[in-house]
NUFI-920273 format. One record per residue: x, y, z of N, C-alpha, C, CB in turn. Coordinates in pm, 1 decimal. Glycine has a CB too. Example, Ala and Ser with C-alpha at 12.3 -4.5 7.8 and 13.67 -1.06 7.14 Angstrom:
REM residues 2
+----------+----------+----------+----------+----------+----------+----------+----------+----------+----------+----------+----------+
|     n_xx |     n_yy |     n_zz |    ca_xx |    ca_yy |    ca_zz |     c_xx |     c_yy |     c_zz |    cb_xx |    cb_yy |    cb_zz |
+----------+----------+----------+----------+----------+----------+----------+----------+----------+----------+----------+----------+
|   1319.0 |   -569.0 |    780.0 |   1230.0 |   -450.0 |    780.0 |   1320.0 |   -330.0 |    780.0 |   1130.8 |   -447.3 |    904.6 |
|   1285.0 |   -225.0 |    708.0 |   1367.0 |   -106.0 |    714.0 |   1290.0 |      3.0 |    787.0 |   1408.4 |    -59.8 |    572.5 |
+----------+----------+----------+----------+----------+----------+----------+----------+----------+----------+----------+----------+
//
This chain:
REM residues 121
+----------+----------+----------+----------+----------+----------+----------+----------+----------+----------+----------+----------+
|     n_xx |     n_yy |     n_zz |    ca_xx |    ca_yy |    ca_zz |     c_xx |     c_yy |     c_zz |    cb_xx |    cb_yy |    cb_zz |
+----------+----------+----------+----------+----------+----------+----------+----------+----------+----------+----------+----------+
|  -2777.3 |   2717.7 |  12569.9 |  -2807.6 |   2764.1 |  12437.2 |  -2723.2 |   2887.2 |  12407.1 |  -2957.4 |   2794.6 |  12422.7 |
|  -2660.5 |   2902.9 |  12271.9 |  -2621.9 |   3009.9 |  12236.9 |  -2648.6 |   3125.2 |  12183.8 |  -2576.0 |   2990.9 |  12203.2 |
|  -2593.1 |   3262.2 |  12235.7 |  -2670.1 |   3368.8 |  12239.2 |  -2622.5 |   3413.4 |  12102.2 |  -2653.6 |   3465.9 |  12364.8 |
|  -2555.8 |   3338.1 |  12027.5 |  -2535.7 |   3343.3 |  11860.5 |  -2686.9 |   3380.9 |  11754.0 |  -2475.9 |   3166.3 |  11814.2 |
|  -2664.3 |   3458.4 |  11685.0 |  -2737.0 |   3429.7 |  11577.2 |  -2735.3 |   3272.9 |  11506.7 |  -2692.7 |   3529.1 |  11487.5 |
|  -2869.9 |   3221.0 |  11461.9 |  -2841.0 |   3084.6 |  11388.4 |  -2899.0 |   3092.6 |  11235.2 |  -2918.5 |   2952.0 |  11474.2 |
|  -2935.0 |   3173.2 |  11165.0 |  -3038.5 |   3191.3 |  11066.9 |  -2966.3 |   3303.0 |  10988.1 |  -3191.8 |   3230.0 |  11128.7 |
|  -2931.3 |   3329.6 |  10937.6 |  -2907.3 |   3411.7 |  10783.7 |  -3011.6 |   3560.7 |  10834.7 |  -2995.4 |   3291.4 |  10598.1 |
|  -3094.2 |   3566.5 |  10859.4 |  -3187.9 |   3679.5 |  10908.8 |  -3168.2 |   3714.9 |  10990.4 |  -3295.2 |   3674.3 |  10925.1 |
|  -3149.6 |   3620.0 |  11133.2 |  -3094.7 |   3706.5 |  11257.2 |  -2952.9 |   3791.7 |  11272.9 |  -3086.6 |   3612.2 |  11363.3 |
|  -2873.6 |   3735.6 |  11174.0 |  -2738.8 |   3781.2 |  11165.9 |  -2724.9 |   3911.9 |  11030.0 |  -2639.8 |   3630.4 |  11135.9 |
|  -2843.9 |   3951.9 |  10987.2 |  -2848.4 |   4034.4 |  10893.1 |  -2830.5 |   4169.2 |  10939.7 |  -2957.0 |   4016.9 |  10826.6 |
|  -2721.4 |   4275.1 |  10832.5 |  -2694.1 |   4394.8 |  10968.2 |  -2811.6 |   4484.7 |  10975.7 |  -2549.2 |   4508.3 |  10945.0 |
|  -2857.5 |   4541.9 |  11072.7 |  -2964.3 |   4657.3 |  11044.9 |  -2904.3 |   4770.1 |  11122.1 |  -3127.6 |   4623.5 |  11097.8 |
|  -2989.9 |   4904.1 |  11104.5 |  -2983.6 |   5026.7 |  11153.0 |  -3047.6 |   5032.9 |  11300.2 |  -3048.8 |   5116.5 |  11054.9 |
|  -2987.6 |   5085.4 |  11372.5 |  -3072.0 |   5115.6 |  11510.0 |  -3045.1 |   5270.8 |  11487.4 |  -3006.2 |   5038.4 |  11681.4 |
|  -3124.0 |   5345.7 |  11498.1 |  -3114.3 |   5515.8 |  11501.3 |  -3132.3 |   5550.8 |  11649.7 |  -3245.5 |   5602.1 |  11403.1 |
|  -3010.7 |   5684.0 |  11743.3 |  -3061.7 |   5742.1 |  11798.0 |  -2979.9 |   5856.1 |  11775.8 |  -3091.2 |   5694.0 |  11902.7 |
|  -3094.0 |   5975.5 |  11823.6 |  -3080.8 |   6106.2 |  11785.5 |  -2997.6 |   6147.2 |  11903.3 |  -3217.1 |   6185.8 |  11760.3 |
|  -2940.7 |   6247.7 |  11886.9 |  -2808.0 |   6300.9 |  12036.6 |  -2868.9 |   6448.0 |  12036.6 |  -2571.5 |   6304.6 |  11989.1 |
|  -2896.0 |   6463.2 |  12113.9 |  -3015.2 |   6640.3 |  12133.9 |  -2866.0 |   6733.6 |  12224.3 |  -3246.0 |   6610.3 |  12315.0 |
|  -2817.9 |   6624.4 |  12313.8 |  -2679.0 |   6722.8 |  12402.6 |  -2689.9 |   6620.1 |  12477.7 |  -2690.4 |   6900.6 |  12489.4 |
|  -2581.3 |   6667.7 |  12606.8 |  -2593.7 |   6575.3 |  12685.6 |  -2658.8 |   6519.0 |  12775.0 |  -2543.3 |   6576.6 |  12712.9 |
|  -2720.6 |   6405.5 |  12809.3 |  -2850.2 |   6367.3 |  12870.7 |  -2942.5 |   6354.8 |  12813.3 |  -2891.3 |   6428.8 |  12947.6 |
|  -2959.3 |   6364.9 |  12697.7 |  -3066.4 |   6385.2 |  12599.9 |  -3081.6 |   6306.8 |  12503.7 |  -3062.9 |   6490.5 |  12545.6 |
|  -3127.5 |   6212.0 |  12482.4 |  -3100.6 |   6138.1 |  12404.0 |  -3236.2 |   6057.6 |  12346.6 |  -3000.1 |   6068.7 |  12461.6 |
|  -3270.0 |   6062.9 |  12177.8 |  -3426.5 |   5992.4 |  12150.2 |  -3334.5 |   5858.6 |  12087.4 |  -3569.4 |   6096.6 |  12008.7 |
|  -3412.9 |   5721.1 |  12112.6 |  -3349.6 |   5621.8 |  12017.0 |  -3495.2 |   5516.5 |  12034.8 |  -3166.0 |   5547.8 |  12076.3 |
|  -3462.7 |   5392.5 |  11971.1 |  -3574.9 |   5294.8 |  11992.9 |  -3632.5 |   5286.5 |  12094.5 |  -3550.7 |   5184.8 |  11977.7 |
|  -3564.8 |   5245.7 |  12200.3 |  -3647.7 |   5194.5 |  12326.1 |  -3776.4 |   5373.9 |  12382.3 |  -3476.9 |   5135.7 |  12492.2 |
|  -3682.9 |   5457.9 |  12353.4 |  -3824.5 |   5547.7 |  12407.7 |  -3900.6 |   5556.2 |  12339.6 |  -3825.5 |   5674.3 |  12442.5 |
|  -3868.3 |   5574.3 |  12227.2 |  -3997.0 |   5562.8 |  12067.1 |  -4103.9 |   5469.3 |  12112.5 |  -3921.9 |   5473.0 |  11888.5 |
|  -4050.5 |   5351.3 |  12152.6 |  -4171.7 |   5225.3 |  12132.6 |  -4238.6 |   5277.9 |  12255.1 |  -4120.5 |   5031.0 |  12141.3 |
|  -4166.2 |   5289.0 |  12411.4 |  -4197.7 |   5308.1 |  12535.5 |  -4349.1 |   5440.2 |  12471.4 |  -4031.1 |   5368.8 |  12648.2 |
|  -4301.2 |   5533.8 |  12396.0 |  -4398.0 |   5643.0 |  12339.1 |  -4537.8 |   5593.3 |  12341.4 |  -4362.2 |   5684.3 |  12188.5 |
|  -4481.8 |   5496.8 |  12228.0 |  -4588.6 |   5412.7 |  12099.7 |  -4695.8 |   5369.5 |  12179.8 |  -4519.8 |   5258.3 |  12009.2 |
|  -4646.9 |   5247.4 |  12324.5 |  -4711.7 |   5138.5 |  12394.8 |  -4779.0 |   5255.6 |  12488.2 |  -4605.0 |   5005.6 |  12471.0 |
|  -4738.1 |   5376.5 |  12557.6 |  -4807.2 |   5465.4 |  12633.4 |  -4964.7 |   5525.0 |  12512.2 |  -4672.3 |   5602.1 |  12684.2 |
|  -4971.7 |   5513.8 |  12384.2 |  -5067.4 |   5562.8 |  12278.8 |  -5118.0 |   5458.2 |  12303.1 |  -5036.9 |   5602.7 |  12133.1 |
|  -5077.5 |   5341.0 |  12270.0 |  -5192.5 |   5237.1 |  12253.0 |  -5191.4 |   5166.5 |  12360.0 |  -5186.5 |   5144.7 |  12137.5 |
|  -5184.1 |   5215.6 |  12531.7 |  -5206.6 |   5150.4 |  12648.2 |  -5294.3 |   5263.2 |  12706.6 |  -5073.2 |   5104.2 |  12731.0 |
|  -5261.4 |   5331.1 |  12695.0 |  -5311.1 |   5469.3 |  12773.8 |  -5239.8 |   5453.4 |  12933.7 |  -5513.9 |   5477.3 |  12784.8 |
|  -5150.6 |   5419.1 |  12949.4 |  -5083.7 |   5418.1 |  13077.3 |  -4927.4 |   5380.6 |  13046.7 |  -5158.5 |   5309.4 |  13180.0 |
|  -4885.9 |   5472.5 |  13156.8 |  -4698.1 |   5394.5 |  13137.4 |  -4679.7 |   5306.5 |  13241.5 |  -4544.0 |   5513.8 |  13158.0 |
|  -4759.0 |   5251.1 |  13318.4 |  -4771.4 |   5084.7 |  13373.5 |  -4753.2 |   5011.0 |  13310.8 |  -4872.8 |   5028.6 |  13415.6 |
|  -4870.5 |   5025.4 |  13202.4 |  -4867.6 |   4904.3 |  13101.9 |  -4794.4 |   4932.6 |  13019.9 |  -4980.0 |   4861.7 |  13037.0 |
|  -4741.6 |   5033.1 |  12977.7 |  -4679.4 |   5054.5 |  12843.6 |  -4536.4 |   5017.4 |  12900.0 |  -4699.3 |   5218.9 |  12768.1 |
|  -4471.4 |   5014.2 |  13022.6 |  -4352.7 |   4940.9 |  13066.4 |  -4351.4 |   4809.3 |  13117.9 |  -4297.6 |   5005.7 |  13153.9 |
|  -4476.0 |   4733.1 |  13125.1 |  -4519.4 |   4637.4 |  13168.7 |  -4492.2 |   4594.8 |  13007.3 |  -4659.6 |   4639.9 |  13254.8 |
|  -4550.1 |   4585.6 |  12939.5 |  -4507.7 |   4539.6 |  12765.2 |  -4351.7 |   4514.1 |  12734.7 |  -4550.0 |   4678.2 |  12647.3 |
|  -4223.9 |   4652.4 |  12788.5 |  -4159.2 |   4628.1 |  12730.2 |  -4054.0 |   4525.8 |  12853.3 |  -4127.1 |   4751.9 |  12654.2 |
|  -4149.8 |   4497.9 |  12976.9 |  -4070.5 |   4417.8 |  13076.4 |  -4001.5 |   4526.1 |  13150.9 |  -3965.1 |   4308.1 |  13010.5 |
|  -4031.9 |   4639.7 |  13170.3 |  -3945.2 |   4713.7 |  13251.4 |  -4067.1 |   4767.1 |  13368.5 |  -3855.4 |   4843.7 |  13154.6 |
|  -3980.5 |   4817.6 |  13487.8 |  -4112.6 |   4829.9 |  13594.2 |  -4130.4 |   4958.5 |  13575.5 |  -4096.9 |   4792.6 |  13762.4 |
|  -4263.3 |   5016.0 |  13657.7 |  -4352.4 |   5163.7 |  13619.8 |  -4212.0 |   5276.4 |  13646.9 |  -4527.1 |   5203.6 |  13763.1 |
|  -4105.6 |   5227.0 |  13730.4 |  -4045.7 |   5366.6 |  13822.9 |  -3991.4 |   5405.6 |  13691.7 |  -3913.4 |   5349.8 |  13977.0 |
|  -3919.2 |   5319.9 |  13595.5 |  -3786.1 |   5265.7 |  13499.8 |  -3847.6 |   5374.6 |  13362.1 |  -3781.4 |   5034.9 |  13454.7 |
|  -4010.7 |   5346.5 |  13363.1 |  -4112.1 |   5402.5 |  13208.6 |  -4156.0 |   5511.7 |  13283.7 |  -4268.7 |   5291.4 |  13130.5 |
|  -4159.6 |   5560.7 |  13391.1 |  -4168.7 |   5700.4 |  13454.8 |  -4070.4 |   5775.7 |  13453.7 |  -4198.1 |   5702.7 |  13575.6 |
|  -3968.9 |   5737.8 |  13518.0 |  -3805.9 |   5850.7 |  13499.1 |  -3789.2 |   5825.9 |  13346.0 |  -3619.0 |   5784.6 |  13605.5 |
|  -3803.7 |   5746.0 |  13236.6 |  -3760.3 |   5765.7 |  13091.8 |  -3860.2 |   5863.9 |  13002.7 |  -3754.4 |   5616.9 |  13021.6 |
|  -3982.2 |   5886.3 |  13045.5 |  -4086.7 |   5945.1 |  13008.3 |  -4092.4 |   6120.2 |  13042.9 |  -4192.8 |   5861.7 |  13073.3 |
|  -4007.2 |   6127.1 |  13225.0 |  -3996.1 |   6254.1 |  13262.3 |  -3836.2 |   6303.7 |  13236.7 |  -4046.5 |   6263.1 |  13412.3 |
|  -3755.0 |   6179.8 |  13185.4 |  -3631.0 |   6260.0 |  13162.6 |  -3646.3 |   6307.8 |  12960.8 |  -3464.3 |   6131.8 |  13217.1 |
|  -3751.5 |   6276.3 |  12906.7 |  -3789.5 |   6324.1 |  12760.4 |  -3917.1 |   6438.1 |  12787.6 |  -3846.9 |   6174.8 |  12652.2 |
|  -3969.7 |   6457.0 |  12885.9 |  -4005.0 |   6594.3 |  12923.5 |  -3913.4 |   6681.3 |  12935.2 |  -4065.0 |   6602.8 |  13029.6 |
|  -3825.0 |   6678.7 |  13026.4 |  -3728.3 |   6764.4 |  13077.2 |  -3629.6 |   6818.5 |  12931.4 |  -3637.8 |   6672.4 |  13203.8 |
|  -3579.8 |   6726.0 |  12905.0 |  -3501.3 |   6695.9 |  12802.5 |  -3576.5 |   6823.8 |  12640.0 |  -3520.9 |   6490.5 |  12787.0 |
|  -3697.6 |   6763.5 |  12653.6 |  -3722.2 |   6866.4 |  12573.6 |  -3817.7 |   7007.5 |  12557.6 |  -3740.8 |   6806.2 |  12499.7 |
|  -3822.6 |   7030.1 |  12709.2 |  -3891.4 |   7151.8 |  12750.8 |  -4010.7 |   7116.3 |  12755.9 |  -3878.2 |   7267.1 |  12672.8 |
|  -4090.0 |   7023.4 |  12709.0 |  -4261.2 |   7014.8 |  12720.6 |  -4253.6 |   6883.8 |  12731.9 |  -4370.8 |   7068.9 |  12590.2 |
|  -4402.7 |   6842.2 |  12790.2 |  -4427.9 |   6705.8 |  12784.8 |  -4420.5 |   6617.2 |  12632.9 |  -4564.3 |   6698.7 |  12844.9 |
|  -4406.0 |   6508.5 |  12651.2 |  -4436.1 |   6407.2 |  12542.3 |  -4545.0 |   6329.1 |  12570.3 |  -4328.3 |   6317.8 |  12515.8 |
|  -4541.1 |   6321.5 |  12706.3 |  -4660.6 |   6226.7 |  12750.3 |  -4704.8 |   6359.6 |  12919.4 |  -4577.1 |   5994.5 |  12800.8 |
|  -4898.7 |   6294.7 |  12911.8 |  -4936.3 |   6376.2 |  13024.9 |  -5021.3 |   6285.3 |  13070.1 |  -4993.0 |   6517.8 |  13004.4 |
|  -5044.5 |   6350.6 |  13165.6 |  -5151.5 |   6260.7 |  13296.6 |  -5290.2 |   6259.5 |  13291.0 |  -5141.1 |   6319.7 |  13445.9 |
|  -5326.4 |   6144.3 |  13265.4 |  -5529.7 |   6188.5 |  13266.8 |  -5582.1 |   6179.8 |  13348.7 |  -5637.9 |   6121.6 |  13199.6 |
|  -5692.0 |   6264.9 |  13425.2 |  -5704.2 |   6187.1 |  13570.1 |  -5880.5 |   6179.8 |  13530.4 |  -5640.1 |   6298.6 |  13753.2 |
|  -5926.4 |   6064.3 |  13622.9 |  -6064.5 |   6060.8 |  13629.3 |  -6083.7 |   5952.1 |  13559.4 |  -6138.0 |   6174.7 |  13583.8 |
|  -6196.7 |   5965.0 |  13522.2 |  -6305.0 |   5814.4 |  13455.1 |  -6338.0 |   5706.2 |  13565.3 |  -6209.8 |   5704.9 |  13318.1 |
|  -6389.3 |   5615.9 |  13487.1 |  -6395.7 |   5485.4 |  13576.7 |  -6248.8 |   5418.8 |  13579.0 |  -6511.7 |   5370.6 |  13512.2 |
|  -6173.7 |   5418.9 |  13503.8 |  -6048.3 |   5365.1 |  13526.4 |  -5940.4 |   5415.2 |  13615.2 |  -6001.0 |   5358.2 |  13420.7 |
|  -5956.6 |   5552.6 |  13652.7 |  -5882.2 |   5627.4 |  13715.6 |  -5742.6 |   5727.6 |  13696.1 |  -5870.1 |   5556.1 |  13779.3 |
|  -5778.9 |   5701.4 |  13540.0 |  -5696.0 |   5829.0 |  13445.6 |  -5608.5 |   5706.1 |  13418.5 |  -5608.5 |   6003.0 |  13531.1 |
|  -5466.6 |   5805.7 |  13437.4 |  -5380.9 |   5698.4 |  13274.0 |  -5285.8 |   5809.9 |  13255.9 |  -5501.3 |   5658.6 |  13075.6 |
|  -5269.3 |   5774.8 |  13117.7 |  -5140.7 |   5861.5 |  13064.1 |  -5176.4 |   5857.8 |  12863.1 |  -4945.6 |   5751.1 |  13127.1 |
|  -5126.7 |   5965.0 |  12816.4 |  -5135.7 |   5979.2 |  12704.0 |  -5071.3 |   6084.3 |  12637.5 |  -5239.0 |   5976.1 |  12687.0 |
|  -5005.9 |   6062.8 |  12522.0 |  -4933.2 |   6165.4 |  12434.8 |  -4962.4 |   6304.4 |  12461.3 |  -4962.6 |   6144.9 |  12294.6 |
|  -4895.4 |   6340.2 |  12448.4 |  -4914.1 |   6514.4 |  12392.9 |  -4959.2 |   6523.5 |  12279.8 |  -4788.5 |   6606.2 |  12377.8 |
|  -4990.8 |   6633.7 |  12205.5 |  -4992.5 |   6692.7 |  12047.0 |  -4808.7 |   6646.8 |  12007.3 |  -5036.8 |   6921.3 |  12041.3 |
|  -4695.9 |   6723.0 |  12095.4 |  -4579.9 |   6726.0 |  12076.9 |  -4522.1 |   6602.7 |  12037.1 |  -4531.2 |   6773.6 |  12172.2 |
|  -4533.7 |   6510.1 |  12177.0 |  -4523.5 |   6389.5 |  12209.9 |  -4565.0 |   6249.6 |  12049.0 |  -4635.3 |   6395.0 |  12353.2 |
|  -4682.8 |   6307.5 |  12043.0 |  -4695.3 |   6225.1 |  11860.6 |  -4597.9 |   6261.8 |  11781.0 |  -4832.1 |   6267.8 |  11755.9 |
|  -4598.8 |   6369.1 |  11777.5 |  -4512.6 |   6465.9 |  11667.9 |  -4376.1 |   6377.0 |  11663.7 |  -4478.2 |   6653.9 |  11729.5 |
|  -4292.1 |   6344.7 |  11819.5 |  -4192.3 |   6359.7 |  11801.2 |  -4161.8 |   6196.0 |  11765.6 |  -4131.6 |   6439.2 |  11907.9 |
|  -4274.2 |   6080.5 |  11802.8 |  -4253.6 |   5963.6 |  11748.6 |  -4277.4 |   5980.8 |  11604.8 |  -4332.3 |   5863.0 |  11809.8 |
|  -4378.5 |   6016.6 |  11556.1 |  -4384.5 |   6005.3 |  11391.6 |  -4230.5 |   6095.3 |  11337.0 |  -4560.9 |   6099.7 |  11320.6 |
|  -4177.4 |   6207.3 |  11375.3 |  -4031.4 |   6241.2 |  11332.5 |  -3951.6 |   6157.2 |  11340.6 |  -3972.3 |   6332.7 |  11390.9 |
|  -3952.7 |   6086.3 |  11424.9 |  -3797.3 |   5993.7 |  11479.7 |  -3850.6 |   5828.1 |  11346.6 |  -3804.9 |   5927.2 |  11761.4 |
|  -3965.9 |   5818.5 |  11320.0 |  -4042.8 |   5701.7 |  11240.9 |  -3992.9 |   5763.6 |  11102.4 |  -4236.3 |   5686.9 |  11264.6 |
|  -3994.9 |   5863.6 |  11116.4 |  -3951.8 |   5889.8 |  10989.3 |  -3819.4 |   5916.0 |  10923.5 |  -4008.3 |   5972.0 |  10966.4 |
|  -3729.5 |   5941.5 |  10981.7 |  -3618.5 |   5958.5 |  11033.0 |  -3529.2 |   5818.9 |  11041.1 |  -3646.2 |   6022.2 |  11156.8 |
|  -3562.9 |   5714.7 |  11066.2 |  -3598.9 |   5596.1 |  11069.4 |  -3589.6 |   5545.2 |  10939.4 |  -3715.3 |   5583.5 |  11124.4 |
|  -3706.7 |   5571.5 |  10836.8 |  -3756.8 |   5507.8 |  10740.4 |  -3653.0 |   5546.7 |  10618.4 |  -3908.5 |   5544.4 |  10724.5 |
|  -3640.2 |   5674.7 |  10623.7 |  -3571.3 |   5734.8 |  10517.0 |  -3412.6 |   5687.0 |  10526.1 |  -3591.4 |   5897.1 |  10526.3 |
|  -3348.6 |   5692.8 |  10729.5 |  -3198.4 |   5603.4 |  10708.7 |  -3205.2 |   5449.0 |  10620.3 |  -3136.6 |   5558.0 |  10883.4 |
|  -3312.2 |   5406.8 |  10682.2 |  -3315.2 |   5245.2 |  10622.7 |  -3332.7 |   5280.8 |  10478.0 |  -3455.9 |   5130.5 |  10684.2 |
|  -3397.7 |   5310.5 |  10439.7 |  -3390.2 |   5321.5 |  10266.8 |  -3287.9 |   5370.2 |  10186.3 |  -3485.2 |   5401.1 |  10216.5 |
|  -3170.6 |   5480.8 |  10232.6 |  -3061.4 |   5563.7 |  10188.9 |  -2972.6 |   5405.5 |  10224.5 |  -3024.3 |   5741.5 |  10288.4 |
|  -2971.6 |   5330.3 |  10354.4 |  -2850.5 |   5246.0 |  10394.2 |  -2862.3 |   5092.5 |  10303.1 |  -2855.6 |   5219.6 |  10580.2 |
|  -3001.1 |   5061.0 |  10257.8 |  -3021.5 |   4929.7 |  10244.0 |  -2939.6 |   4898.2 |  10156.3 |  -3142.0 |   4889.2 |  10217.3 |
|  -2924.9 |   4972.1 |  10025.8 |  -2808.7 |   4894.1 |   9945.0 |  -2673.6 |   4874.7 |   9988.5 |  -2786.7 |   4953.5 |   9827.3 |
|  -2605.9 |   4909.3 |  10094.7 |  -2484.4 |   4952.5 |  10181.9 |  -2507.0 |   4826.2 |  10275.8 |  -2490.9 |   5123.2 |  10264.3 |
|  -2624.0 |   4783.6 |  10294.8 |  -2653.4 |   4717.7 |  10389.7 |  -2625.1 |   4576.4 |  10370.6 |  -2770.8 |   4744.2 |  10418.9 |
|  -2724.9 |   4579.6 |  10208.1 |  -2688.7 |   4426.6 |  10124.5 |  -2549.0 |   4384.7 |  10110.0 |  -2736.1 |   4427.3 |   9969.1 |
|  -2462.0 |   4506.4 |  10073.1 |  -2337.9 |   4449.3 |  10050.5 |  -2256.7 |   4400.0 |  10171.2 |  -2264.7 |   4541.6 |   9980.9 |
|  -2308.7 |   4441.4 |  10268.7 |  -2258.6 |   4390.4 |  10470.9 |  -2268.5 |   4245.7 |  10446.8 |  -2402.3 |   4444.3 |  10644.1 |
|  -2406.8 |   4238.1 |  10396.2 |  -2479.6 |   4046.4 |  10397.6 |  -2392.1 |   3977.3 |  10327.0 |  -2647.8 |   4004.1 |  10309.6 |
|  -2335.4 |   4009.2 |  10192.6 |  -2283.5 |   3932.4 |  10130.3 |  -2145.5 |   4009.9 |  10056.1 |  -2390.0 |   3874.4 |  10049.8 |
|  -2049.9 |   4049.0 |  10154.0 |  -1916.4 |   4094.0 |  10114.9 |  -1850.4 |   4020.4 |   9993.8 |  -1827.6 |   4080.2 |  10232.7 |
|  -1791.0 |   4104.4 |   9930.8 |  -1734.8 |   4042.3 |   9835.1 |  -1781.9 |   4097.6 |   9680.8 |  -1764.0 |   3900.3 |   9863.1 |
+----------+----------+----------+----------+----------+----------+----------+----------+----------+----------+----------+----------+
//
């Protein structure tokens, strides 16, 4: 099978945003969502288990966006019956809803730029 687009939609151009902080530093989709799935998993097991990547892969990407930006994004819960977990910061929200937004406003400034990609001419 071919790894072609076949559909008018799959071949439509879009925006991928990532932000460049310096070197090593870097916010774009894949940590955003990795963020997102750690909020609504409460663990970066599962929240790298979702995106198919293993715990070590959503642990070093999670502590190199600590490092990266002086405070956590994500922290450690310990206890309960489940045995703790993982969950956002205050910061850590902050910095997915910025980058969502950031996001929203490129796609809306690019879309007419975008249409004319679809149908040159």
């Amino acid at each position: 099978m071919s790894a072609v687009a076949d559909t008018p939609a799959e071949r439509a151009p879009r925006l991928s945003i990532r932000v460049d902080f310096g070197p090593g530093h870097r916010l774009g989709p894949g940590k955003v969502r990795l963020l997102e799935l750690i909020a609504e998993h409460g663990s970066i097991s599962a929240a790298g288990r979702a995106l198919g990547m293993s715990y070590r892969r959503a642990w070093l990407l999670v502590e190199a966006m600590n490092t990266g930006f002086g405070r956590p994004v994500a922290e450690a819960q310990t206890g309960g019956r489940t045995g703790g977990g993982a969950r956002l910061s205050a910061f850590g929200g902050a910095v997915v809803a910025q980058y969502r937004a950031i996001e929203a406003a490129a796609e809306a400034s690019a879309a007419p730029f975008l249409a004319r990609l679809r149908q040159p001419g």
